[in-house]
C-alpha positions, 0 to 999 in steps of 0.5 A: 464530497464526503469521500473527498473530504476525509480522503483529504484528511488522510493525505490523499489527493482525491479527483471527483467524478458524477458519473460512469463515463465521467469518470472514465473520462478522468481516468483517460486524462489523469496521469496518475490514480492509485485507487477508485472508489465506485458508488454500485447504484448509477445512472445508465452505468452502476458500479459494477459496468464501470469496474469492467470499462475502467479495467479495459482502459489502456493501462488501468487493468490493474487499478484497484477498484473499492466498491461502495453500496447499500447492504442489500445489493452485496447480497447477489455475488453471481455475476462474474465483475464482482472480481474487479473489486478488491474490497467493499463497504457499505453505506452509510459510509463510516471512516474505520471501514472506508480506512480498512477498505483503502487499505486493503485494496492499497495493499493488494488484499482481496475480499469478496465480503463487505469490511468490517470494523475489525479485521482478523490477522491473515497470518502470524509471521512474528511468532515465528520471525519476531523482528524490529521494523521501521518504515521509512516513507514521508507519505501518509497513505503508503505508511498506513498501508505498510504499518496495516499489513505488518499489523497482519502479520503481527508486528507493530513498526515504527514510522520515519518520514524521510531518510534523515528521522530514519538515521536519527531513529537507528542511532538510538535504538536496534531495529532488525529491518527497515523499509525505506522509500526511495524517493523523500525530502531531506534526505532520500532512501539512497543517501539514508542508506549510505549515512546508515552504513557510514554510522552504524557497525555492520554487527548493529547495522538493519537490513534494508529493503527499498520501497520502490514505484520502479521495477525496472533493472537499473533501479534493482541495481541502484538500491543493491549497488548502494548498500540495500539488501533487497527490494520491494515494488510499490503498491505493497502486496501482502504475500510478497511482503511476508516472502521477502521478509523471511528472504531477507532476514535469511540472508537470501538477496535477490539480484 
């Protein structure tokens, strides 16, 4: 319930299950999960059993798993299903670490050692790229996910809900980039692309990099076709994030 509840506080929509095989019930049934977080000590199936069925389920080998446990049973790593989770934190669960710890396993960060309050930057793009960045998403979650991994790379991004604050946002100041969702309310990333290209003069004008759950052809040509400059897939991946900024910035599009 605890889980559930700040869950819910950060804007995410959270679906209990009491046990191992309940679970994989759920995850056979929901049309949609992101991420799962796993207790490690279960009747008849701990964490580690679940993380290796849930990953043999028909499309779910890729679900980020989050593991959650007492200290002492983080110590033994031998066994080879400590390579299903993407992150780990211990009980008693405190909120900056369950954060980091989603926040890791969103953004395709993979640790093999408990999170702790603080992470150290995996890398320091901005002191070689110093870039203006605006990240254009009206949900929460994925807006933390993104400012998380730019904070990693060291910039600081200013956030947009929908594609109208975004437009608003580049009409009173210069930004060199802007991440911009797809699919908003209001107005969405295609239309806020356009409205971008209408107002702004191309010497002042961002570039646009489109954040997409899609990876299909059309959708590339969508956005390329409608004034984007590229595009990145959803859930953000950190070294694919750092590859396509410097591709963008150097004028290199991918088609």
């Amino acid at each position: 319930r605890i889980l559930r509840l700040q869950t819910e506080r950060w804007g995410m929509c959270a679906t209990e299950a009491e046990s191992g095989p309940a679970a994989l019930q759920t995850l056979l049934s929901e049309a949609s999960c992101d991420v799962a977080i796993l207790d490690m000590q279960m009747p008849d199936m701990d964490g580690l059993e679940l993380a290796a069925r849930i990953h043999a389920l028909p499309h779910r080998a890729d679900l980020p798993l989050v593991l959650l446990s007492s200290a002492g049973s983080l110590r033994d790593r031998s066994d080879a299903r400590w390579q299903h989770f993407a992150a780990c934190f211990t009980k008693p669960t405190k909120l900056n670490q369950l954060q980091q710890a989603l926040l890791l396993a969103l953004g395709g960060l993979h640790t093999d050692q408990p999170v702790k309050s603080r992470e150290q930057p995996v890398a320091r793009l901005a002191d070689t790229l110093p870039l203006r960045i605006l990240v254009v998403d009206d949900n929460v979650v994925n807006q933390r996910v993104a400012s998380m991994l730019l904070k990693n790379l060291g910039y600081r991004c200013d956030l947009a809900a929908n594609g109208r604050e975004a437009v608003t946002a580049i009409e009173r100041q210069n930004y060199d980039l802007v991440m911009m969702d797809l699919q908003m309310p209001e107005m969405d990333g295609l239309e806020a692309t356009a409205e971008i290209h209408r107002l702004i003069p191309e010497g002042r004008r961002p570039r646009i990099v489109a954040l997409t759950a899609n990876a299909t052809d059309h959708d590339r040509e969508r956005c390329l076709n409608g004034g984007m400059d590229d595009y990145l897939s959803k859930p953000l991946r950190a070294d694919e994030l750092s590859r396509k900024l410097r591709s963008v910035m150097a004028g290199s599009t991918v088609k």
